[in-house]
C-alpha positions in Angstrom: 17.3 -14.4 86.9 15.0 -11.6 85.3 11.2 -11.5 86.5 8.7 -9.7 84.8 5.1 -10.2 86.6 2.2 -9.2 83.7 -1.1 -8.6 85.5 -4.6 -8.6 84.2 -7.6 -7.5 85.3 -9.3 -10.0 83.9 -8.7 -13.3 83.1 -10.9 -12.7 79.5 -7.3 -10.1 78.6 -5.3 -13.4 78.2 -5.5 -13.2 75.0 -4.2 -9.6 74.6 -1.1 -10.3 77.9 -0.3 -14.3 76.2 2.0 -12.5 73.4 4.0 -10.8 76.0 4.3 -13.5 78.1 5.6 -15.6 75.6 7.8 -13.6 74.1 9.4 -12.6 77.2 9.6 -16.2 78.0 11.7 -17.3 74.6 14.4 -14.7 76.2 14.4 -16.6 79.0 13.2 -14.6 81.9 10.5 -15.7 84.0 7.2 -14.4 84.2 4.7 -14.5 87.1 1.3 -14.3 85.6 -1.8 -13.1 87.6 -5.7 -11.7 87.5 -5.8 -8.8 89.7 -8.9 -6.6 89.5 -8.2 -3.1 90.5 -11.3 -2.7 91.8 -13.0 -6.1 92.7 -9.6 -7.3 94.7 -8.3 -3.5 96.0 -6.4 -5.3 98.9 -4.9 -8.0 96.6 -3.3 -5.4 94.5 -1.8 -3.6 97.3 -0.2 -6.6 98.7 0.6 -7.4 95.1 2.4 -4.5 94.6 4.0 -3.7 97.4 5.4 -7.2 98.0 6.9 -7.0 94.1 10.2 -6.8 94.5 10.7 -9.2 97.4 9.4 -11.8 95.0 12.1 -10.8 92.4 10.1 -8.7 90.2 11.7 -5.9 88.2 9.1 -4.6 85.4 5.1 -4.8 85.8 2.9 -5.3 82.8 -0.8 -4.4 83.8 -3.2 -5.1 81.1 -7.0 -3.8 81.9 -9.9 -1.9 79.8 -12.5 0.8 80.2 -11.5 2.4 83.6 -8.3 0.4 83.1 -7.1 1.5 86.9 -4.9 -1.3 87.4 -1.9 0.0 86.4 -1.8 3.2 88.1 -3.3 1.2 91.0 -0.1 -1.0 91.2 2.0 1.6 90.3 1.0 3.7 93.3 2.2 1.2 95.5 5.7 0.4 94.1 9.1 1.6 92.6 9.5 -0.9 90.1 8.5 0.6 86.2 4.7 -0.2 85.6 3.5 -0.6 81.9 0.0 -0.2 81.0 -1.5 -2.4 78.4 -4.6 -1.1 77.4 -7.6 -3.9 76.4 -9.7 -3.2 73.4 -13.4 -2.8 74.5 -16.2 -3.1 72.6 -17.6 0.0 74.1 -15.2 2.5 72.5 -12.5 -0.1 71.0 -9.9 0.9 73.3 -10.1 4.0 73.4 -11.3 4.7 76.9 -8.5 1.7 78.1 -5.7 3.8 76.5 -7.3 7.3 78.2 -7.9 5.8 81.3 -4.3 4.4 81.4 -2.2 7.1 79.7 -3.6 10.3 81.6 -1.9 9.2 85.2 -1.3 11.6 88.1 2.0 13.9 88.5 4.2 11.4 90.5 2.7 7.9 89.6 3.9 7.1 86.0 2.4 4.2 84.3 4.7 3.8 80.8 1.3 3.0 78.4 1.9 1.2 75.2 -0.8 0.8 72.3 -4.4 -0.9 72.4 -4.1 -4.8 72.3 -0.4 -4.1 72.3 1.0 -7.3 73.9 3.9 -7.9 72.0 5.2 -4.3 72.2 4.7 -4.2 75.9 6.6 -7.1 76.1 9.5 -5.6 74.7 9.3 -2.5 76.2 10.1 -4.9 80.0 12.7 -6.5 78.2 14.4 -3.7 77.2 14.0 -1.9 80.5 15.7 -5.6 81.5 18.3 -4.9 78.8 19.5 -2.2 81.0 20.9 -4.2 83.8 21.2 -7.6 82.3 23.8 -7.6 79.2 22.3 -11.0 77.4 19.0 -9.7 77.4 20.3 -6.6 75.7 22.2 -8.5 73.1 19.0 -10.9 72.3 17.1 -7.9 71.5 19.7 -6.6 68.9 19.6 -10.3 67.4 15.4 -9.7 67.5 15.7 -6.4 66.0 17.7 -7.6 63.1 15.7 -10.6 62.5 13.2 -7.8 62.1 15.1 -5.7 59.7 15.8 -8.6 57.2 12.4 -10.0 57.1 11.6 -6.4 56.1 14.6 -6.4 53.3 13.3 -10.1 52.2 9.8 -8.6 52.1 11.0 -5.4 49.7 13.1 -7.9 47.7 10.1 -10.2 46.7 7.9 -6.8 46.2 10.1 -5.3 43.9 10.0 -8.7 41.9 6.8 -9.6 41.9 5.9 -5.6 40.6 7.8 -6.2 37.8 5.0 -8.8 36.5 2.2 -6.0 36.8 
């Protein structure tokens, strides 16, 4: 069965990591869920990281803000694909989450997706999962098209009510 593990650095980002985790759960893949401070638990990370893929892990969501080292501290340790989710922060909304995240070292990528950007780094791990696991794959075309004709619906119902202004 799929794993993804999505790690924050705080347990106050569970409200920015719980759409990810929930959507990856309706696909049915399991997610290990954890509060791992890059900084205030170094040697937890490290065992974290480098004991991944024994546990079954195959994608890493690390959610953090302001320094926001988690992810490249996880991803220094391990061959598995990291994605940074940066946490909006009251000090520069974000901004210096997504920097701190995005601008990793030659040789340790961290695959960054937008500011409070649960969802969309929840899909990102499933479609790295969509890769190796077929159903996965075939559950993200159904989501994608449930996508497109909500959109369709949406321009119908515009176009109809514009007729009234």
């Amino acid at each position: 069965m799929a794993k993804v593990a999505v790690v924050m650095g705080s347990k106050s980002d569970l409200g920015v990591v719980k759409p990810a985790i929930c959507l990856i759960k309706s696909f049915g893949v399991e997610v290990e869920a954890r509060v791992i401070s890059a900084h205030r638990t170094p040697e937890e990370a490290h065992e974290f990281s480098t004991s991944a893929i024994s546990r079954g892990i195959e994608v890493i969501i690390c959610a953090a803000g302001k320094a926001a080292h988690l992810g490249g501290v996880i991803a220094a340790s391990t061959t598995l694909p990291v994605i940074g989710l940066p946490v909006k922060t009251d000090m520069m909304g974000g901004l210096d989450s997504l920097l701190s995240i995005v601008q990793m070292p030659s040789g340790i990528p961290v695959a960054t997706v937008g500011v409070n950007g649960g969802e969309n780094a929840g899909l990102l791990a499933l479609q790295i999962l969509g890769l190796k696991y077929p159903e996965i794959a075939l559950k993200l075309c159904e989501y994608k098209k449930k996508m497109k004709d909500k959109i369709n619906a949406d321009d119908l119902a515009l176009q109809e009510e514009s007729k009234q202004f």
